[in-house]
VMD Tcl script that draws the C-alpha trace (Angstrom):
set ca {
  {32.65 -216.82 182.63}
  {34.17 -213.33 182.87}
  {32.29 -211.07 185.43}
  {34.25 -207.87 184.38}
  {32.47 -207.15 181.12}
  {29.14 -208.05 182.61}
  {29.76 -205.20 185.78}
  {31.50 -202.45 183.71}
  {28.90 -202.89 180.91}
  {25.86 -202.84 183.41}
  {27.42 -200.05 185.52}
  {28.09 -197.65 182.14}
  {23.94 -198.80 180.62}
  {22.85 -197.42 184.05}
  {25.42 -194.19 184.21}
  {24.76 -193.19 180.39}
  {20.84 -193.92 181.11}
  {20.77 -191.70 183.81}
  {22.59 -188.87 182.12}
  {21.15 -189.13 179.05}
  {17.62 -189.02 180.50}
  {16.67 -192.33 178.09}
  {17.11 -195.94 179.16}
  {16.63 -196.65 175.86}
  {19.95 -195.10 174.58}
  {21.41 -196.55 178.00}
  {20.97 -199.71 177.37}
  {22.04 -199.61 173.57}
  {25.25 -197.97 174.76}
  {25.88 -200.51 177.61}
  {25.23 -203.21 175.50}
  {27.94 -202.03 172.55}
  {30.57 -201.19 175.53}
  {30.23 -205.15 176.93}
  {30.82 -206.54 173.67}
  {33.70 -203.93 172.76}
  {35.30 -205.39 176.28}
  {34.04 -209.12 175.71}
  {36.00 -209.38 172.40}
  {39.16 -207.21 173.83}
  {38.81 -210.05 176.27}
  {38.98 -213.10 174.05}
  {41.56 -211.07 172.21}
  {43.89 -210.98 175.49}
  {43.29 -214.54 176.25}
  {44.65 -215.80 172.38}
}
mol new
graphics top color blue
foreach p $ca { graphics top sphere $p radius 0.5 }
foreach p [lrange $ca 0 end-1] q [lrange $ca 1 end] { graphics top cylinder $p $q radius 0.2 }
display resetview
């Protein structure tokens, strides 16, 4: 298991909660950014 997706993905749900004043929107954006990195991932690895 890949940690890298997990971090950036938590780190950018927690930066774009904070900014945008709604953990709600955080969290949707966090999780669309670690599956956007989880697929360019598997993509690398074929």
């Amino acid at each position: 298991m890949n940690i890298k997706p997990i971090a950036v993905g938590l780190v950018f749900c927690v930066g774009m909660g904070l900014a945008l004043k709604s953990w709600l929107l955080g969290i949707m954006f966090g999780i669309i950014f670690y599956v956007a990195l989880n697929e360019a991932e598997k993509k690398k690895q074929i």
